[in-house]
N, C-alpha and C positions, 0 to 999 in steps of 0.2 A: 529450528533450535528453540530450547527455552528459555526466557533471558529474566531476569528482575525489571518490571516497567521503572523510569526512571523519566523526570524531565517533560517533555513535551508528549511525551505517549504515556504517563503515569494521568498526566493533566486532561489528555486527548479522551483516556477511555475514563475517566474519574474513578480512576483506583488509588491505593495510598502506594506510593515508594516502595519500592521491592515485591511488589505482588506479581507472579508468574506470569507471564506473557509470551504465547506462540510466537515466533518471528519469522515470517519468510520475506527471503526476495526471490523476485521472480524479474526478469529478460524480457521484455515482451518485441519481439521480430513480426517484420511482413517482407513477406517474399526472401526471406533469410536474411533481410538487413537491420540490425538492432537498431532500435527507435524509442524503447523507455527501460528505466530501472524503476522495480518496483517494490515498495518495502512497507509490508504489510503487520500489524502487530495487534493479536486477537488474547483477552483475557483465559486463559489455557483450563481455570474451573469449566468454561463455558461448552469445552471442544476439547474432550479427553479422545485421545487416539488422532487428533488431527495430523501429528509430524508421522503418523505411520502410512497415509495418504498419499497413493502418488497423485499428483494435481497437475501434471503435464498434458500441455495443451487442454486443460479442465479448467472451468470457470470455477474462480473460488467460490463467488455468490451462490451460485447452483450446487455446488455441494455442499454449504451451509444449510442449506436450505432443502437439502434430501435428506441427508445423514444427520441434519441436528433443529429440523425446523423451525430452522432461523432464517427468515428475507430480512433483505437491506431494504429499508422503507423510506428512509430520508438522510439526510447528511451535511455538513457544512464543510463547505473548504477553500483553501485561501490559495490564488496563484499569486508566485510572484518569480521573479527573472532572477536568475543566479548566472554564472557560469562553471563549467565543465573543472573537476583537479584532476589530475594525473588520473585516478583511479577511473574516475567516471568516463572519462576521456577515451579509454584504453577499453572500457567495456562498450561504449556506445560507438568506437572507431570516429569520434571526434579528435578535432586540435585540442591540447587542454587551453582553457579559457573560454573554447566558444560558448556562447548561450543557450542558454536551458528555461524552461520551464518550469517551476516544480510547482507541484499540487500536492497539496497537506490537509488535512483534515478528520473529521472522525465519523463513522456510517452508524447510523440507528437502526436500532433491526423495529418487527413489529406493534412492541410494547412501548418506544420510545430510547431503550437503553440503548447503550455506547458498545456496540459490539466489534469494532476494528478503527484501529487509527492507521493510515495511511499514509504515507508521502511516495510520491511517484517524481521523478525527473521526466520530463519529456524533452527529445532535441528540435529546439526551436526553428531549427530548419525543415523541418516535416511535422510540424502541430500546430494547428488552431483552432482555440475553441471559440465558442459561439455562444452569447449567452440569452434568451428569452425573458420579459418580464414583463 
């Protein structure tokens, strides 16, 4: 869908308030049991014809980067511990309240620009990341 950027993805991609923004989520399963919700939001000038895309089981990266020669080159993002509401709960076959994950952030494509803001939940009982420095 396309939505008016607003708030923390107006801010994410540094667009002004109201400006068109792609919006998908996507389910992400292993071995058919769901393990993250993910919620992606792409400045929609950038990626005309994207919501006409079937992108199942397709890497969004990878078709960024076929279809509109754009790589995600770097990125910053923030974890931090939430837990599960009713909604999330019921999509992840989580208790509500169990703990979550969530990764927020914004990816830069190869010129440095803000080409997607992200937030993914992950269920804290099947994720861990690892970090390098």
């Amino acid at each position: 869908a396309e939505h008016p950027a607003a708030g923390e993805v107006a801010e994410g991609l540094t667009v002004p308030a109201g400006t068109p923004v792609i919006y998908l989520k996507r389910l992400r399963l292993a071995g058919g049991e769901p393990l993250a919700l993910q919620w992606s939001y792409l400045p929609a000038s950038l990626f005309p014809g994207l919501l006409a895309a079937d992108l199942s089981g397709r890497s969004l990266y990878e078709y960024l980067q076929v279809h509109y020669g754009v790589s995600i080159m770097a990125g910053r993002k923030m974890v931090e511990g939430v837990v599960a509401d009713r909604r999330i709960a019921q999509a992840l076959h989580v208790p509500e309240g169990a703990p979550m994950l969530r990764l927020s952030g914004t990816n830069l494509d190869q010129s440095g620009e803000p080409v997607e803001y992200g937030v993914t939940l992950y269920r804290a009982d099947k994720y861990k990341f690892y970090v390098d420095f």
